[in-house]
OpenMM code with the backbone's topology and positions (N, CA, C; nanometers):
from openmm import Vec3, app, unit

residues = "UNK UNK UNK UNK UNK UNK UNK UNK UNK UNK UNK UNK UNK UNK UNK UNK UNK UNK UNK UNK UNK UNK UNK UNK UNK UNK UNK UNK UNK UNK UNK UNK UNK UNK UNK UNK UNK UNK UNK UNK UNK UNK UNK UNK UNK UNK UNK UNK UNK UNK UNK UNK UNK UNK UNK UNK UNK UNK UNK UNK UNK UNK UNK UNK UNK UNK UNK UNK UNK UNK UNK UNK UNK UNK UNK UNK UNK UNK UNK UNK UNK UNK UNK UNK UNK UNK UNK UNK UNK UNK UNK UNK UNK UNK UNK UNK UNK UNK UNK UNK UNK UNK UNK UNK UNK UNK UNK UNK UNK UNK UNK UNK UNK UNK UNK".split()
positions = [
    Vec3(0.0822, -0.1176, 0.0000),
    Vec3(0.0000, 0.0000, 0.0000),
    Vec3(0.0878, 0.1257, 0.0000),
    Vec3(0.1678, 0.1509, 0.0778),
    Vec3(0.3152, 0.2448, 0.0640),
    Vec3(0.3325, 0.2662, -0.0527),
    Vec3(0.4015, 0.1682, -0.1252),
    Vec3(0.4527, 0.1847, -0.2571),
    Vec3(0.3882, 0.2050, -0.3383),
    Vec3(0.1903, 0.1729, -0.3327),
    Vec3(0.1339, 0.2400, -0.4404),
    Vec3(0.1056, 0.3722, -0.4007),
    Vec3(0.1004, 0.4056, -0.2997),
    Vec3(0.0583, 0.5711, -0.2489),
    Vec3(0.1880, 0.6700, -0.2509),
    Vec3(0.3497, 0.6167, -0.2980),
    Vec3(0.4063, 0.6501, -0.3309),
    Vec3(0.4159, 0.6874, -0.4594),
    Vec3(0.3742, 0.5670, -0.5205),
    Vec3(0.3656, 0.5787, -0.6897),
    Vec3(0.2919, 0.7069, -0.7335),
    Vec3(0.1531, 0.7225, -0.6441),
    Vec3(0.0915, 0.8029, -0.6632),
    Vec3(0.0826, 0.9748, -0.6004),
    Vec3(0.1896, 0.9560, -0.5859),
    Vec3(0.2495, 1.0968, -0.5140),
    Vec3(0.1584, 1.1450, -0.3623),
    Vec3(0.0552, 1.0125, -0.3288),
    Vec3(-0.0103, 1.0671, -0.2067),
    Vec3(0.0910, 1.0488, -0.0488),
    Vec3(0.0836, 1.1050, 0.0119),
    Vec3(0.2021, 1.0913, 0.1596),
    Vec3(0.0803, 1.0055, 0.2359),
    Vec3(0.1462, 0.8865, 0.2794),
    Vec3(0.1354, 0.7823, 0.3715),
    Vec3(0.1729, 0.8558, 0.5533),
    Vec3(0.0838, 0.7807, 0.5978),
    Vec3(0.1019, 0.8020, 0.7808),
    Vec3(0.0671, 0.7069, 0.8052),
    Vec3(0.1066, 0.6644, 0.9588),
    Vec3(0.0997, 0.5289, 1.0157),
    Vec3(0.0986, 0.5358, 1.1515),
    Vec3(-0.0185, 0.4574, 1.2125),
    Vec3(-0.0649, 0.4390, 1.3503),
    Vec3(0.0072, 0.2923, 1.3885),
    Vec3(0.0801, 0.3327, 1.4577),
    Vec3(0.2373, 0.2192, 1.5005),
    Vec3(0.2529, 0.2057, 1.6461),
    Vec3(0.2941, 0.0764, 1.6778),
    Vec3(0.4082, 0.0992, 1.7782),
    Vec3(0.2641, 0.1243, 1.9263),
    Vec3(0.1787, 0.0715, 1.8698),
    Vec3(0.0065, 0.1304, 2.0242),
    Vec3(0.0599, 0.0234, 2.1576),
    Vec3(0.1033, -0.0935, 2.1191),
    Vec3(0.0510, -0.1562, 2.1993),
    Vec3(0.1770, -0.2893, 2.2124),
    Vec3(0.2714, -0.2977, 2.1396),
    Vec3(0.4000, -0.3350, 2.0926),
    Vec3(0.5427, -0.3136, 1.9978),
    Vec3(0.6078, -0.3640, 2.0138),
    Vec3(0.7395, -0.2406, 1.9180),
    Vec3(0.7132, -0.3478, 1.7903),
    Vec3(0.6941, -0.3545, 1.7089),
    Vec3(0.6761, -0.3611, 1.5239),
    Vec3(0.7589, -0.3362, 1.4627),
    Vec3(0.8351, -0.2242, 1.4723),
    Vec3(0.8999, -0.0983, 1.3792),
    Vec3(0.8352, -0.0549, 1.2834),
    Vec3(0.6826, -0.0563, 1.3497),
    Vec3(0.6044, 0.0348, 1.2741),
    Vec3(0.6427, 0.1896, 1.2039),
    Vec3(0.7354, 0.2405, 1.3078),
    Vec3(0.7500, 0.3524, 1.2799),
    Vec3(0.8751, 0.3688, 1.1831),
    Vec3(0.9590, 0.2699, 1.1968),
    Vec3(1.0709, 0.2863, 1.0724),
    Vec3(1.0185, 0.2715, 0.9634),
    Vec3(0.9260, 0.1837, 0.9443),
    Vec3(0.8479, 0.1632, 0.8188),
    Vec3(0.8321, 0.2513, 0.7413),
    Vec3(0.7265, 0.3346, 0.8554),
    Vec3(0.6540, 0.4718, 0.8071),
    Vec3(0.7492, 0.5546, 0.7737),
    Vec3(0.9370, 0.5717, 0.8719),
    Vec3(1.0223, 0.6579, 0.8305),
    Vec3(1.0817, 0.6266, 0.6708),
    Vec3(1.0977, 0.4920, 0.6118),
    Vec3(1.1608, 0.4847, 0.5291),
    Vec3(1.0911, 0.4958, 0.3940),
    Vec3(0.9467, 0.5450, 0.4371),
    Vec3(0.8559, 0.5814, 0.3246),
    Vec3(0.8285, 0.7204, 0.3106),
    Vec3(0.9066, 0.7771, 0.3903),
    Vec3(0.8717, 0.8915, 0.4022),
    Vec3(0.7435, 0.9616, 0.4632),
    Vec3(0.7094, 0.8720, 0.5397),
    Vec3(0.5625, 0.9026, 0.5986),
    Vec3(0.5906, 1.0450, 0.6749),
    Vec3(0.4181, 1.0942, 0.6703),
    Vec3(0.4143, 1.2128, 0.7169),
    Vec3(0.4354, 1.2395, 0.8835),
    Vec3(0.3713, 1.1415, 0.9235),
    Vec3(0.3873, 1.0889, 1.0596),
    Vec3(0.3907, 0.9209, 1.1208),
    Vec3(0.3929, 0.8936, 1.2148),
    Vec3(0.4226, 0.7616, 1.3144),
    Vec3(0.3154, 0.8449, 1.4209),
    Vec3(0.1785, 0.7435, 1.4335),
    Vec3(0.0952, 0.7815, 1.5813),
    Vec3(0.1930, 0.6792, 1.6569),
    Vec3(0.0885, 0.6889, 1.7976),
    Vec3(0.1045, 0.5590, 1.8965),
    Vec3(0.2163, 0.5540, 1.9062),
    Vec3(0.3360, 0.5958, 1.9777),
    Vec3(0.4817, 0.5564, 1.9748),
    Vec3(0.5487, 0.4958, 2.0756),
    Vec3(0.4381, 0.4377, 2.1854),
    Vec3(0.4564, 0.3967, 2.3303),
    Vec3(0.5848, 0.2580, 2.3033),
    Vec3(0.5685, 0.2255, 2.2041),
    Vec3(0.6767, 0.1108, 2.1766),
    Vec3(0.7994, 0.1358, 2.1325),
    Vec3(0.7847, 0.2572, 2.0430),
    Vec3(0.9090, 0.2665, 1.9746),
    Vec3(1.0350, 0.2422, 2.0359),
    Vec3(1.1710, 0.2016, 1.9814),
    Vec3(1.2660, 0.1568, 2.0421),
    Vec3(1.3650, 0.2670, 1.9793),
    Vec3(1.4886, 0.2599, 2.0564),
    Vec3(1.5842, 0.3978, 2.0235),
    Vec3(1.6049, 0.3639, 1.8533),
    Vec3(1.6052, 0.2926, 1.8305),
    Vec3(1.6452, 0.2342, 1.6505),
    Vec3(1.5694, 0.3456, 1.5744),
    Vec3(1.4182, 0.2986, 1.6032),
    Vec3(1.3195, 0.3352, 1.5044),
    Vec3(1.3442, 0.4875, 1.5465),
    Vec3(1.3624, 0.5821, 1.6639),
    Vec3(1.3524, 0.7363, 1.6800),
    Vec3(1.4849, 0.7918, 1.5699),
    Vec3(1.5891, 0.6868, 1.5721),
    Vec3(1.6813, 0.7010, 1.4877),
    Vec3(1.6265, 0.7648, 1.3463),
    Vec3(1.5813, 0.6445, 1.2701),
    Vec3(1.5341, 0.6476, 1.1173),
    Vec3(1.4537, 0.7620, 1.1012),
    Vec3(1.3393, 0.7398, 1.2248),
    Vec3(1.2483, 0.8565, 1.2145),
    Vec3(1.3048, 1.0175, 1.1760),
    Vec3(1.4024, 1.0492, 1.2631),
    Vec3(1.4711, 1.1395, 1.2434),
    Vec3(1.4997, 1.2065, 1.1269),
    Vec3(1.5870, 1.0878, 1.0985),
    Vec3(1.6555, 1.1024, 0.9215),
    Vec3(1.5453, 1.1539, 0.8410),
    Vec3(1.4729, 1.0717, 0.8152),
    Vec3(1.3370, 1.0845, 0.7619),
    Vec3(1.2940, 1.2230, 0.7682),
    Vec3(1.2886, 1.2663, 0.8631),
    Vec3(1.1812, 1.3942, 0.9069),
    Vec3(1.0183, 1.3275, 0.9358),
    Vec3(1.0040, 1.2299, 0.9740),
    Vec3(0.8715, 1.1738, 0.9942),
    Vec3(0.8617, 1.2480, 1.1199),
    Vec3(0.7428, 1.3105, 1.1529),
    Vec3(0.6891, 1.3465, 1.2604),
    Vec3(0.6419, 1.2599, 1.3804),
    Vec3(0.6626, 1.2438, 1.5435),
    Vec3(0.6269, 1.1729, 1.6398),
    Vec3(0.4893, 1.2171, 1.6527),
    Vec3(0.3876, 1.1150, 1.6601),
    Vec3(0.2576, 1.2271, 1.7249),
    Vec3(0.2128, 1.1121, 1.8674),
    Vec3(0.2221, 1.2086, 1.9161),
    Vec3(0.1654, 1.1465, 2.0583),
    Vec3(0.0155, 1.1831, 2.0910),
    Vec3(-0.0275, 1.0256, 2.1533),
    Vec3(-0.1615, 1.0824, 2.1360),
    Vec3(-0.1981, 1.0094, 2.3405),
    Vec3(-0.2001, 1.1255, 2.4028),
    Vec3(-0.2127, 1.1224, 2.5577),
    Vec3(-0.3123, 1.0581, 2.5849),
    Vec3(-0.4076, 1.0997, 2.5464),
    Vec3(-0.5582, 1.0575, 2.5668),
    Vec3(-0.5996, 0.8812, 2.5092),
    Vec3(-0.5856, 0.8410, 2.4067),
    Vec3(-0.5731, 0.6602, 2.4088),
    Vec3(-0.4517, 0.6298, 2.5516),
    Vec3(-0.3407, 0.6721, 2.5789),
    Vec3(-0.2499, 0.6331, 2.6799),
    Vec3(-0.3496, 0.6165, 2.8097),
    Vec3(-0.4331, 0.7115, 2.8318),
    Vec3(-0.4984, 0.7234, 2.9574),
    Vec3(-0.6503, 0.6340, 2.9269),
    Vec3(-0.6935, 0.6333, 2.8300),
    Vec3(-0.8320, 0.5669, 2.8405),
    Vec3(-0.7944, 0.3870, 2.8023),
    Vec3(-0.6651, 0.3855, 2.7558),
    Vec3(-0.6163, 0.2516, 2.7818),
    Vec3(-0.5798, 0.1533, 2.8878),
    Vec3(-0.5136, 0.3132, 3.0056),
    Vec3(-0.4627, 0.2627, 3.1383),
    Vec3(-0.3105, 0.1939, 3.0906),
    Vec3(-0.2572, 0.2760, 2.9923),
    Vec3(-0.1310, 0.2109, 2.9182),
    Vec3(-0.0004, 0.2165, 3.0433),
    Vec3(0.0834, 0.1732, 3.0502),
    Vec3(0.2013, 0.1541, 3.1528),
    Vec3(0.3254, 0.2109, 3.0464),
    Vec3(0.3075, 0.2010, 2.9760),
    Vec3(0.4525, 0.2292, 2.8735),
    Vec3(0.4687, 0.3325, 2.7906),
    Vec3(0.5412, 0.4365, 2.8599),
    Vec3(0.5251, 0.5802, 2.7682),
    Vec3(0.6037, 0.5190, 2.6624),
    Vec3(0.5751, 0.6682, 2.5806),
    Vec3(0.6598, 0.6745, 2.4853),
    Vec3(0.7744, 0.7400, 2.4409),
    Vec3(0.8910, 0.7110, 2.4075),
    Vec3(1.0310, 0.7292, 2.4456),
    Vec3(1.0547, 0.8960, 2.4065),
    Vec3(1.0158, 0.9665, 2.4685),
    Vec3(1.0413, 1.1136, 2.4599),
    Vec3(1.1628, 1.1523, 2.4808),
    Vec3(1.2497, 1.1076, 2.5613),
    Vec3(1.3899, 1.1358, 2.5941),
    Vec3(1.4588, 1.0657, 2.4413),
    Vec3(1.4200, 0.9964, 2.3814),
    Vec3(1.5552, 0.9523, 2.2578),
    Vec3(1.4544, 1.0317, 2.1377),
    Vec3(1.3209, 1.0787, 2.1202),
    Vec3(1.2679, 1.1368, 2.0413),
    Vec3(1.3398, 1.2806, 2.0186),
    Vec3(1.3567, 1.3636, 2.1340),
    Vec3(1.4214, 1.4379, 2.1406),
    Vec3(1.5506, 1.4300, 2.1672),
    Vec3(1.6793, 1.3360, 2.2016),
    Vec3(1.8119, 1.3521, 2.1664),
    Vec3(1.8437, 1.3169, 1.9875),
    Vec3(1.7239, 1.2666, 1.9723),
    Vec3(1.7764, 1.2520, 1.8047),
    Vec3(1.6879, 1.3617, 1.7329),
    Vec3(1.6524, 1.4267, 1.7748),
    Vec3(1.5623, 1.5598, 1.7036),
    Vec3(1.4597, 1.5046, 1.6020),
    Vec3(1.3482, 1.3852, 1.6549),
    Vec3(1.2696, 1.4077, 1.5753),
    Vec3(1.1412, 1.4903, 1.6078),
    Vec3(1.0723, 1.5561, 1.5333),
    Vec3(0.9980, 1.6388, 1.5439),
    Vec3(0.8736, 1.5782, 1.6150),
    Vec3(0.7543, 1.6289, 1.7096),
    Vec3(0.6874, 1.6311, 1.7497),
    Vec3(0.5522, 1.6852, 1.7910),
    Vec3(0.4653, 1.5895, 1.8040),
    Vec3(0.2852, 1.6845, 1.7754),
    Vec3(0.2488, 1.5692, 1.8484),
    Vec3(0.0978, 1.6912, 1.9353),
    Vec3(-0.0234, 1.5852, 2.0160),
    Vec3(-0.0970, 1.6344, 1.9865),
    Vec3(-0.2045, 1.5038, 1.9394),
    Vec3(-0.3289, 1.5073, 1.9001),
    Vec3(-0.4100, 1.3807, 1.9946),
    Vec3(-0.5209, 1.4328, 1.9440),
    Vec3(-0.6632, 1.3225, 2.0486),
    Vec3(-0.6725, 1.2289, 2.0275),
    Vec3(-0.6802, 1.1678, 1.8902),
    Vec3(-0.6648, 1.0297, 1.8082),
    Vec3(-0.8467, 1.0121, 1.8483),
    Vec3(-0.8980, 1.1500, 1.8295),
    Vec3(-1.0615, 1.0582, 1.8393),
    Vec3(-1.1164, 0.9339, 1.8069),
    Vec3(-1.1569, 0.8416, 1.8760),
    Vec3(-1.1641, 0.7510, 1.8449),
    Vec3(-1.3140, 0.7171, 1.9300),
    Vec3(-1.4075, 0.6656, 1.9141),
    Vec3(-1.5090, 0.5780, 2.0192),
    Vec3(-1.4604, 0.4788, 2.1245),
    Vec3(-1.3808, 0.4199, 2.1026),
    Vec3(-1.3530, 0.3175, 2.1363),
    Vec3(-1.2064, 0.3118, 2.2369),
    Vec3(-1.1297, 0.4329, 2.2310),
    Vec3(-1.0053, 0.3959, 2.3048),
    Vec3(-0.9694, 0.5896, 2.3381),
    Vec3(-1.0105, 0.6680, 2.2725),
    Vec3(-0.9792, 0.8085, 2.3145),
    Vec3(-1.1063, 0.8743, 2.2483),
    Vec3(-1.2546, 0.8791, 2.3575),
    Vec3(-1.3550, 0.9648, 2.3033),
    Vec3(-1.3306, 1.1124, 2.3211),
    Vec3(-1.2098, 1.1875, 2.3076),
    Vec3(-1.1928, 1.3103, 2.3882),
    Vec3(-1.1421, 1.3740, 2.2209),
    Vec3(-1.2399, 1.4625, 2.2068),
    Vec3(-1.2062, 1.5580, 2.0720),
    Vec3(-1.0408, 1.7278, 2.1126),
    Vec3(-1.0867, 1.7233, 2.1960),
    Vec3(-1.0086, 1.8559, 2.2689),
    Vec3(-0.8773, 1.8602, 2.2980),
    Vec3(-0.8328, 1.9180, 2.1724),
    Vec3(-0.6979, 1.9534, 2.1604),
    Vec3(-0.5897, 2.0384, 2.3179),
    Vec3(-0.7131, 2.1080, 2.3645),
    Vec3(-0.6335, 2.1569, 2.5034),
    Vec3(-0.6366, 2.0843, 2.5663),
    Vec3(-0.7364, 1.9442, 2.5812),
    Vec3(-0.7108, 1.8375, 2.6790),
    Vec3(-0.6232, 1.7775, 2.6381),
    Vec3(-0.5800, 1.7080, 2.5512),
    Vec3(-0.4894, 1.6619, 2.5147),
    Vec3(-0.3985, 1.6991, 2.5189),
    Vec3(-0.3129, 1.8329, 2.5209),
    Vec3(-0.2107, 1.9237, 2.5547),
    Vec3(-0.1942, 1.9244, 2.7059),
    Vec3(-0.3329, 1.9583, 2.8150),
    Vec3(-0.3097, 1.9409, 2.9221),
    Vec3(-0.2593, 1.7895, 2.9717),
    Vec3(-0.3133, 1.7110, 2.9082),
    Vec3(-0.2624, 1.5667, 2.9390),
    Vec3(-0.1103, 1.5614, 2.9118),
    Vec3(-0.0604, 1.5604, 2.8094),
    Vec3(0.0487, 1.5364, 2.7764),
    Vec3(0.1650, 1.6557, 2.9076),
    Vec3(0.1284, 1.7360, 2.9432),
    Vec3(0.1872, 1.8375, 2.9916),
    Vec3(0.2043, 1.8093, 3.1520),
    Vec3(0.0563, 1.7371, 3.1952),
    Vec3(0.0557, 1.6796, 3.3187),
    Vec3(0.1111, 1.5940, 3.3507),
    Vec3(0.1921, 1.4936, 3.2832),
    Vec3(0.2103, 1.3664, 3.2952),
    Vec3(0.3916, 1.4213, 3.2642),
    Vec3(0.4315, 1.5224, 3.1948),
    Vec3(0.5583, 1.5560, 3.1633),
    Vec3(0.6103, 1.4529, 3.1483),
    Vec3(0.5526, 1.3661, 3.0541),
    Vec3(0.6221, 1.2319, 2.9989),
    Vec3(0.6048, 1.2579, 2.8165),
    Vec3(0.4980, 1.3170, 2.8296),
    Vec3(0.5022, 1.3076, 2.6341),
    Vec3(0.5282, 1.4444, 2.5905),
    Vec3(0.5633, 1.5816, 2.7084),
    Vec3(0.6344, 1.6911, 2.5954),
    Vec3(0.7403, 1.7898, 2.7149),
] * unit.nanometer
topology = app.Topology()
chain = topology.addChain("A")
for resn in residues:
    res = topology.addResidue(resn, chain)
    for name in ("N", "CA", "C"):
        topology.addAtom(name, app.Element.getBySymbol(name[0]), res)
């Protein structure tokens, strides 16, 4: 699917890395994806590629908390390797019903684990 949405000049993103490390997110880096969600798994490797890439981290606070998740996501190697970073709600029904971008900012801010 990558490689045809490459073919077709559309930019690929990828919801990675929620709930185990994959290397979802290198994936997404070596396609040039626009972003990597969910990064609670990522391992120092994948923040690596990401980097290179310029793929964006997006952290999404709100699934972390309506999951009851235990495993942040590696913010300390996100930022020694400078990859870029954004939080969003990841609206969802089912795992983050919270539309609100300031909640989600307050979350991430309260927890001084995801910024």
């Amino acid at each position: 699917m990558f490689r045809a949405s490459q073919a077709l000049g559309v930019p690929v993103k990828l919801h990675a890395e929620q709930l185990s490390s994959l290397h979802g997110s290198a994936l997404a880096a070596r396609y040039r994806a626009l972003s990597a969600d969910h990064l609670e798994y990522m391992t120092e490797d994948d923040a690596i590629v990401t980097a290179r890439a310029g793929t964006v981290a997006v952290l999404l606070p709100g699934a972390f908390y309506m999951l009851r998740e235990t495993q942040l996501p590696p913010v300390d190697a996100l930022r020694r390797h400078g990859v870029p970073m954004a939080v969003a709600s990841d609206l969802n029904p089912g795992t983050s019903p919270v539309l609100s971008l300031r909640m989600m900012l307050n979350m991430a801010w309260r927890a001084r684990c995801f910024v």
